[in-house]
C-alpha positions in Angstrom: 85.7 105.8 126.0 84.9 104.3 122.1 83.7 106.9 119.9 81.1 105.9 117.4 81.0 107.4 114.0 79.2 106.7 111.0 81.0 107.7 107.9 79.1 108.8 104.9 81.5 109.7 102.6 85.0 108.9 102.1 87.7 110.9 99.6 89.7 108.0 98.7 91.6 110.5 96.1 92.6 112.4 98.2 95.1 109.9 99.9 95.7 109.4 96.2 97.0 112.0 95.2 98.5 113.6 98.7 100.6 112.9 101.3 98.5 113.6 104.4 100.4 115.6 107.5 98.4 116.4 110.0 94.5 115.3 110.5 91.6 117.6 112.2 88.1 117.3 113.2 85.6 120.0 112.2 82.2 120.6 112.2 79.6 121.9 109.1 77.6 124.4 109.1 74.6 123.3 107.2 71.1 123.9 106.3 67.9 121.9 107.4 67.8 120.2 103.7 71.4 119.7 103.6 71.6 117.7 106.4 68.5 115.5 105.7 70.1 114.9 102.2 73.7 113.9 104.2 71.8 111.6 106.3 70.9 110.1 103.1 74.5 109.5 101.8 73.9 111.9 99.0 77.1 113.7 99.3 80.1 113.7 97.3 83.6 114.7 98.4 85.5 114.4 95.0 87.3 117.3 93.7 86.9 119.2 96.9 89.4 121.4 98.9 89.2 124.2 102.2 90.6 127.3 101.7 91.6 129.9 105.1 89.4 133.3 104.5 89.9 136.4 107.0 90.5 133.7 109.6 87.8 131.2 108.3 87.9 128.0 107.1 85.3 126.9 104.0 85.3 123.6 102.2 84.7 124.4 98.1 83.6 122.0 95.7 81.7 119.3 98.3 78.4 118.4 96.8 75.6 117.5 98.8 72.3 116.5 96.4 69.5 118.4 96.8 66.5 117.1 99.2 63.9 115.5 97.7 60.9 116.9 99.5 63.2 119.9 100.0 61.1 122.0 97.5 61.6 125.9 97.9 64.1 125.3 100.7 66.8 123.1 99.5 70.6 125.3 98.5 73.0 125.1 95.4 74.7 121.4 96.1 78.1 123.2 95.7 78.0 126.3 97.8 80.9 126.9 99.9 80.2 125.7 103.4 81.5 127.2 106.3 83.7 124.3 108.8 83.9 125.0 112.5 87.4 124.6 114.2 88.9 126.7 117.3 91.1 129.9 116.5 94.3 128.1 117.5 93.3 125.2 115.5 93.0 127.7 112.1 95.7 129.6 112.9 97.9 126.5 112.8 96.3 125.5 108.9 97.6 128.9 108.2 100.9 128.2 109.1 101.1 125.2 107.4 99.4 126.4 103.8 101.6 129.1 104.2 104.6 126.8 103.1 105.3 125.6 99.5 103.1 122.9 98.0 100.7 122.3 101.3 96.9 122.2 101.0 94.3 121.1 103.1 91.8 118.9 101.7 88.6 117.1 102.9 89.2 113.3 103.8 85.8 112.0 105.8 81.9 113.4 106.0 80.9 111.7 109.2 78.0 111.7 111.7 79.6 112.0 115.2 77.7 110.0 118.2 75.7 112.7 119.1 74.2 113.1 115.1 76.6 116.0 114.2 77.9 116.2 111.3 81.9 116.4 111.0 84.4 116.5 108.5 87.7 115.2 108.7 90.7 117.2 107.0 93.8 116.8 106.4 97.1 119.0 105.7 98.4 117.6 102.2 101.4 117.8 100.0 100.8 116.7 96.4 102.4 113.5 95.3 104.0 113.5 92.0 103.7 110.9 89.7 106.7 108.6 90.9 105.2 108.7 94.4 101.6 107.6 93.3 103.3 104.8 91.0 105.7 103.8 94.8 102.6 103.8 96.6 100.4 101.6 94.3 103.1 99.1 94.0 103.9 99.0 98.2 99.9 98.5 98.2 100.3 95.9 95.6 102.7 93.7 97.4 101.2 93.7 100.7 98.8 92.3 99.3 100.6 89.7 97.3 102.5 89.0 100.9 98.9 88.7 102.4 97.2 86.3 100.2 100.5 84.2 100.3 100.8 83.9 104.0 96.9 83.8 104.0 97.4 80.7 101.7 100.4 79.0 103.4 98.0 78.6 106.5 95.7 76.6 105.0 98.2 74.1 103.5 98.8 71.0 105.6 102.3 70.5 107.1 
């Protein structure tokens, strides 16, 4: 079975600036407004992170522009946001944000198939600055290795 997804919004930072562990799916509770807006591709992902309360999980920091013809009914952009996951599911984020140095940050704002809208998270470690410097230079030569190999196919033997 394919799944179809249309991604709105994409935290490129966050892969950035973390090493991502462990992935999950959850949904958003939204209003009426905030949807219609997300439809729109008016949301923002940067400097966003979920946090575990009393055995809840919220998303902080996500901005989602106000509606246009929203008038009296449209929300603050950045109002924490409540994300849907099973109780085993948020009992295992608490495990791992228990440890040292993890945090679980928003990667993906999605539409599923059926017009839901989902989030995709991630459980990160930060990345110091010898990592990020690794990473953009492994990225860099792939790319080199790419274009070379791209380029050697074209030459005539």
């Amino acid at each position: 079975m394919t799944r179809s997804r249309k991604t709105i919004a994409n935290n490129k930072k966050a892969r950035h600036d973390y090493f991502i562990e462990d992935t999950y799916e959850a949904g958003i509770v939204l209003t009426g407004t905030e949807i219609k807006s997300l439809r729109q591709g008016r949301v923002n992902l940067k400097e966003s992170y979920a946090k575990v309360e009393r055995e809840e999980l919220f998303v902080y920091g996500m901005h989602i522009s106000p509606y246009e013809q929203g008038n009296r009914f449209n929300v603050d952009p950045v109002r924490p946001r409540k994300l849907l996951l099973h109780r085993q599911e948020i009992r295992r984020l608490i495990g791992w944000t228990t440890q040292k140095g993890m945090t679980i940050v928003p990667l993906s704002v999605y539409l599923n198939e059926r017009g839901r809208a989902k989030m995709e998270i991630g459980v990160a470690k930060g990345k110091k600055l010898y990592d990020k410097r690794e990473s953009l230079a492994r990225r860099d030569a792939d790319r080199h290795i790419r274009q070379s190999l791209k380029t050697a196919r074209r030459l005539p033997p």
